[in-house]
C-alpha positions as CSV (number, residue, x, y, z in Angstrom):
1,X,0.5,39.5,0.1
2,X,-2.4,37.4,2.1
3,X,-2.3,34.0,1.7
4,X,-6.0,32.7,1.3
5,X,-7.0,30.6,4.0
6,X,-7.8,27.4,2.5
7,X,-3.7,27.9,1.2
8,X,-2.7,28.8,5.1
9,X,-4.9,26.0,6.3
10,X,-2.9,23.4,3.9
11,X,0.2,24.4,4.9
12,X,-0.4,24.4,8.5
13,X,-1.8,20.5,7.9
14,X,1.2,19.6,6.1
15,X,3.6,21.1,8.6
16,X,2.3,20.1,12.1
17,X,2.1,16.5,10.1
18,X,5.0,16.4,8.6
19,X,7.8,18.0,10.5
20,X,7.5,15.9,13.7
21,X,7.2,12.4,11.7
22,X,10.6,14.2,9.3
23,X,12.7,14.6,12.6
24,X,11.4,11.2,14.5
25,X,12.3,9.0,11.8
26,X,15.6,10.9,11.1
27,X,16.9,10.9,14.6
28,X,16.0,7.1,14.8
29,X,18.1,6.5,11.9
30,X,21.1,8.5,13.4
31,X,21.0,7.2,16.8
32,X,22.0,3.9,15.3
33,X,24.9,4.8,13.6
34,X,26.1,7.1,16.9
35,X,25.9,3.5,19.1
36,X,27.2,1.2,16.1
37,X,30.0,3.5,16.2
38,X,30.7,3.4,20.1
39,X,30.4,-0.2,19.8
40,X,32.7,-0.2,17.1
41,X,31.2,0.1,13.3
42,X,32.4,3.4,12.0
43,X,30.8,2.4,8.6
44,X,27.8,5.3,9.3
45,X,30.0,7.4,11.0
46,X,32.7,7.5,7.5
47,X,29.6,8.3,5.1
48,X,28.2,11.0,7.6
49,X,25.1,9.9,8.6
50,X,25.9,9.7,12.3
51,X,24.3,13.1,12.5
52,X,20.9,14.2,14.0
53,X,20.6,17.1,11.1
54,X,17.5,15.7,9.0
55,X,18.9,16.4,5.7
56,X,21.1,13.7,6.4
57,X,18.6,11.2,6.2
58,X,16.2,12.5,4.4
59,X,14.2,9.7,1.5
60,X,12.6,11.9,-0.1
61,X,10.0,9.1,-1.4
62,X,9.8,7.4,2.3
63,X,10.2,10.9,4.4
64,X,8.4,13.8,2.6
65,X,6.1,11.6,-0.3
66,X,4.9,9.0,1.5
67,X,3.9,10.5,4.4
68,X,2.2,13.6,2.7
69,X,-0.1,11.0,0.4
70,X,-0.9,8.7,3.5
71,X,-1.7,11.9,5.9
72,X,-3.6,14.0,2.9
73,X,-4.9,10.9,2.0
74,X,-6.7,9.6,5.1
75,X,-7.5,12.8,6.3
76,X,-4.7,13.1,9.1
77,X,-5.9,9.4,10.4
78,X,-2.8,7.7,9.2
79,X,1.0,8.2,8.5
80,X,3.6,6.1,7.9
81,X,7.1,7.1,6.4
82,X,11.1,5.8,6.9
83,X,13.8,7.7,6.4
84,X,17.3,6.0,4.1
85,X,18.5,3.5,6.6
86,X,21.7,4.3,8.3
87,X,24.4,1.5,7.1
88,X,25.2,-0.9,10.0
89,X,28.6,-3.2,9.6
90,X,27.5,-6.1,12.6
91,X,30.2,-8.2,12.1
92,X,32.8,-5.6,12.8
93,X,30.9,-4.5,16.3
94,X,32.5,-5.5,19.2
95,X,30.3,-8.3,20.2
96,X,28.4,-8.6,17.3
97,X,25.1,-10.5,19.1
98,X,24.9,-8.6,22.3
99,X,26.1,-5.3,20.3
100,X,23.5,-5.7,17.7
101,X,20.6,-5.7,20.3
102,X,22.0,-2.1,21.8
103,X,21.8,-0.7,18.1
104,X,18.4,-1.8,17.3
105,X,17.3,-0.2,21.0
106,X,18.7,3.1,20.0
107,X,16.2,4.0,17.6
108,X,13.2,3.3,19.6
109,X,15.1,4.7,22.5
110,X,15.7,8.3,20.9
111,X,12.4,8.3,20.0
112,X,10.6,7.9,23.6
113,X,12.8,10.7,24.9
114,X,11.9,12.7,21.5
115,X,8.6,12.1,22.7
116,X,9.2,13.2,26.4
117,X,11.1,16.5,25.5
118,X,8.6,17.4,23.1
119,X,5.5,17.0,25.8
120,X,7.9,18.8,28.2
121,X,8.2,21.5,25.7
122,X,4.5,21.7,25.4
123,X,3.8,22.6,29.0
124,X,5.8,26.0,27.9
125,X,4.2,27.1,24.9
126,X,1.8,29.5,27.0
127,X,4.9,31.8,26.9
128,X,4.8,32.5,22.9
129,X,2.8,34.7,21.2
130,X,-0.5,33.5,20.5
131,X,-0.5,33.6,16.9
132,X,2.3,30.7,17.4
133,X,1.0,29.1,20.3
134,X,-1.5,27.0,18.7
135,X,0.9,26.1,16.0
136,X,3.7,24.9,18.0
137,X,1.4,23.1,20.5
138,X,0.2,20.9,17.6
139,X,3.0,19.7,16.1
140,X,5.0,18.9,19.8
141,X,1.5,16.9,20.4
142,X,1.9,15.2,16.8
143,X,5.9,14.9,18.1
144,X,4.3,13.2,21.3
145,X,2.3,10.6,19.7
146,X,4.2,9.9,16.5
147,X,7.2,9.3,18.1
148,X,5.5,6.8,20.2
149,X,4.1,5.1,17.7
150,X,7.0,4.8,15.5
151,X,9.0,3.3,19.0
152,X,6.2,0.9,19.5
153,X,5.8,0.0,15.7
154,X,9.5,-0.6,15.5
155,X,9.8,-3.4,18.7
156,X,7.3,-5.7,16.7
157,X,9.5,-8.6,16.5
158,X,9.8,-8.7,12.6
159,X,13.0,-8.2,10.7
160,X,14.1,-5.6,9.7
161,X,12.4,-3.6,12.4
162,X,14.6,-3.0,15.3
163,X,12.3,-5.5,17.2
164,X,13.2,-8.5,15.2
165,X,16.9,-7.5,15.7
166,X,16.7,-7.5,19.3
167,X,14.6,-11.1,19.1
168,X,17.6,-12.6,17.2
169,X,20.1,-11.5,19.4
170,X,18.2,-12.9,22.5
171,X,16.6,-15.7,21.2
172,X,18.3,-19.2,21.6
173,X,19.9,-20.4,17.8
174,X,16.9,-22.5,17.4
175,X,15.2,-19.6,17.4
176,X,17.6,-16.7,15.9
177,X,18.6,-18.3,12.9
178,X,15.4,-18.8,11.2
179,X,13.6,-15.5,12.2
180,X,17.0,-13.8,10.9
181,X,16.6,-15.8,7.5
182,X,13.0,-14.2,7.6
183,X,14.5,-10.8,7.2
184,X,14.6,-11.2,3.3
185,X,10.6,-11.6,3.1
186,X,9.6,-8.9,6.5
187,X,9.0,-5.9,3.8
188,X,6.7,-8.0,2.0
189,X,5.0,-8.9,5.8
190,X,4.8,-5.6,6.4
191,X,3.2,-4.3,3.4
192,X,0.7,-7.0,3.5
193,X,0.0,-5.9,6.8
194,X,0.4,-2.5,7.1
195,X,-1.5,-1.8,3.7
196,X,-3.2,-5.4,2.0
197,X,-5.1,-6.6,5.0
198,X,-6.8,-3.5,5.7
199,X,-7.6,-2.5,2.3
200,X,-9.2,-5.9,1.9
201,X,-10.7,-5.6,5.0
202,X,-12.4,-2.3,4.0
203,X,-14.3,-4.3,0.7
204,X,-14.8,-6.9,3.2
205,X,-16.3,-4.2,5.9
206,X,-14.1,-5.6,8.4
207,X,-11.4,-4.4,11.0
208,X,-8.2,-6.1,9.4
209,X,-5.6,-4.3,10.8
210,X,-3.2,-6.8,13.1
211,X,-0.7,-4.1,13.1
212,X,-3.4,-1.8,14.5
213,X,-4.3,-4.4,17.1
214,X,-0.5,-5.4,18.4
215,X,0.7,-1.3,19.2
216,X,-2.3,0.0,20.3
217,X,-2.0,-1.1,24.0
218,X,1.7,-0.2,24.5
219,X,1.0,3.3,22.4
220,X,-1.7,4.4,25.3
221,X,0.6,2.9,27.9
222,X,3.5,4.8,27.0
223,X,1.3,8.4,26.1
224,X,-0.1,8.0,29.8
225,X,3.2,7.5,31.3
226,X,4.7,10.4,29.5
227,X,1.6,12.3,30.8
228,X,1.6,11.3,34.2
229,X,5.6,12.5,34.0
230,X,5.2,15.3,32.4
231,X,2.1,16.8,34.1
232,X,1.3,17.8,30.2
C-alpha cells in the first residue's frame, strides 16, 4: 500500500518533532532519580523510574499531547512538553542541601551530553542509505537543539525547575527560604510566562516573551560550543 504524501509528510513532522523532545525529557527525568539514589533516596529507584527506557516516564498529556498541539500548532516554531516527574525524597539524601543541588544538575546535565552525542551522531549519517539519511539527520538536529533548550530552560532560577533548586541550595537562608516557599506559585509563573504574556503580547502586537529573551543567549552559546566540538 502507498502512503499518500501529504500522510508520509505528517508523519515525518510528527516524528522528527516528537521523538527527540519524548527521549530529552525522559532521560532528564531518570537522571534524577539515578543521582538521588547514589546520594541516597531510593524512593525513584523502588517505583522503577530510575530507568532511561521512555515508557517509564512517559505523561501522555505533558510528553505526546502537548507537544504535538504546540509543534502542529505553531507550525514547528514552538514545543514545550514534561515528562511525569521522577519522585525525589531530599530529606533522606545524604546531605540534603549540597545533595539537592547535584540532583537538580543531573537533568540539565544529561541533556547537554544528549545533545553532544546526538550532533556527534550526525557527522555519521552519510553512511545510511539515503532514503534514511535525511530522516535521521533531522531529528539528531531537533535532538541537538531541543535538548539545549530544555537544559537552558530548566537553570532559570524558578522553582520547580532544576534552576531554582540549585539557587536554594546555594543561596544564603535569607535568600533560600523564601524562593523555596515560591515553589507553590512557579507553575502559575511559568504559565503566565511561557503562554499569557505572549498571547497578550500578540493582541498587543508586541514581543512579550521574557522566557524567550532570558535562554536565547546561553541556547546559541551552547549550540556553537557543541559545533565548534563536534566539527558538525
Amino acid at each position: 500500500m502507498t502512503i499518500p504524501p501529504e500522510l508520509a509528510a505528517l508523519i515525518q513532522s510528527i516524528t522528527v518533532g516528537a521523538l527527540p523532545v519524548i527521549f530529552a525529557i525522559t532521560f532528564h527525568e531518570a537522571a534524577h532519580g539515578f543521582v538521588a539514589y547514589k546520594l541516597g533516596d531510593d524512593t525513584a529507584w523502588q517505583m522503577g523510574r530510575v530507568t532511561f527506557n521512555p515508557l517509564k516516564h512517559i505523561d501522555l498529556f505533558g510528553t505526546i499531547i502537548l507537544p504535538l498541539i504546540l509543534l502542529l500548532g505553531s507550525g514547528g516554531r514552538f514545543v514545550f512538553g514534561y515528562a511525569k516527574p521522577v519522585p525525589v525524597r531530599f530529606d533522606r539524601l545524604r546531605n540534603p542541601r549540597r545533595d539537592m543541588v547535584w540532583v537538580a544538575l543531573a537533568g540539565p546535565g544529561i541533556n547537554i551530553v544528549l545533545a553532544l552525542l546526538s550532533a556527534v551522531l550526525l557527522s555519521g549519517t552519510n553512511f545510511l542509505p539515503s532514503f534514511l539519511r535525511g530522516w535521521t539527520e533531522d531529528n539528531l538536529v531537533n535532538s541537538v537543539v531541543f535538548n539545549v533548550i530544555i537544559a537552558v530552560f530548566n537553570m532559570i532560577p524558578l522553582p520547580p525547575l532544576d534552576g531554582g533548586r540549585v539557587a536554594v541550595g546555594l543561596l544564603p537562608n535569607a535568600l533560600a527560604i523564601p524562593l523555596a516557599r515560591s515553589e507553590r506559585y512557579g507553575m502559575l509563573i511559568l504559565i503566565t510566562l511561557l503562554f499569557l504574556l505572549p498571547m497578550i503580547g500578540d493582541q498587543l502586537h508586541m514581543n512579550l516573551n521574557p522566557v524567550g529573551y532570558v535562554i536565547q543567549r546561553p541556547v546559541e552559546w551552547l549550540l556553537r560550543g557543541i559545533s565548534w566540538l563536534t566539527g558538525v
